[in-house]
N, C-alpha and C positions, 0 to 999 in steps of 0.2 A: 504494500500500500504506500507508495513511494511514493503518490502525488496527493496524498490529504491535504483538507487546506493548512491546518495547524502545522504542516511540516516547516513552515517560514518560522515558527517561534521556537524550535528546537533546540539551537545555539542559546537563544536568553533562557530558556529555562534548563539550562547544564547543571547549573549549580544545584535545581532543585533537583533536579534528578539525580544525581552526585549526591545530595543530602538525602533523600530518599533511599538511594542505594546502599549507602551506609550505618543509617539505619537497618536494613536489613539486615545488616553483617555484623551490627551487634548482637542482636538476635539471634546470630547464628544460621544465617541463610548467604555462606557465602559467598556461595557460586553465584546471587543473583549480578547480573548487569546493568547498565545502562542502558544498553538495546533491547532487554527484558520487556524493563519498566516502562518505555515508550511503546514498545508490542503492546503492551498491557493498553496502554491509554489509545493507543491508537484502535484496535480491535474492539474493545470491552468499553472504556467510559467515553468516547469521542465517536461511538458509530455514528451519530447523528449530530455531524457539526452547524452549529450557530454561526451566523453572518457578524461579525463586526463581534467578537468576542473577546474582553477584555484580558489583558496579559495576566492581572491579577487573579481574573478565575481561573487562568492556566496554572499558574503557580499553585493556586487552592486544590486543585484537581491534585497536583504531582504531591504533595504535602499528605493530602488526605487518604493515599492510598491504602487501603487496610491487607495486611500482609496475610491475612485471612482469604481473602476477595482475589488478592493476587497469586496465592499458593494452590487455589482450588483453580484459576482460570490455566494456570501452567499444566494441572495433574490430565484438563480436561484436554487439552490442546495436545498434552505427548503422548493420551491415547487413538487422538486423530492422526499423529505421527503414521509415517508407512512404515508398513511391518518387515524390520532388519532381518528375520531367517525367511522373506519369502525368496530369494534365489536358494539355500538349504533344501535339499532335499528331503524326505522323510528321514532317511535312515542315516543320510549325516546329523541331520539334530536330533537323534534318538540318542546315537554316540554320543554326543555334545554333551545332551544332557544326561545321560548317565552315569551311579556313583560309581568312583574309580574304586576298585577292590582295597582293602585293607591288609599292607603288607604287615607279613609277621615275624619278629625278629624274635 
């Protein structure tokens, strides 16, 4: 979604998203990013942009994000993801997944 309209305000709102992000990583959510949190807002709270929309509610948005709202929109999103074993054949990921015997010393 590379041409939203909000994409112009991206750079002014770094910081918030940058504060936002780091927040998460106190939390303990550190792998989240900055291209996360914009997926997020882009997809999820901005589906339906406003004409003439002030920078401050852009900031309120990125601020407000509930890391709840945002961990549930990811869980849903990577099981839309495509499915990594479908070149796997049956019986290579039967191997794959099965337990390796227990050697005995």
């Amino acid at each position: 979604m590379g041409n939203h309209p909000y994409i112009e305000h991206k750079e002014m709102l770094r910081p918030a998203l940058i504060s936002k992000m780091e927040e998460f990583h106190v939390f303990g959510y550190n792998e989240v990013t900055v291209e996360e949190i914009w997926d997020y807002l882009i997809h999820k709270v901005w589906k339906k942009p406003q004409d003439h929309i002030r920078t401050y509610q852009l900031v309120s948005d990125v601020l407000s994000i509930n890391i709840g709202h945002f961990m549930n929109h990811s869980t849903i999103e990577a099981f839309k993801s495509p499915n990594l074993f479908a070149d796997i054949n049956n019986e290579d990921l039967q191997e794959l997944l099965q337990p390796k015997p227990k050697s005995t010393k």
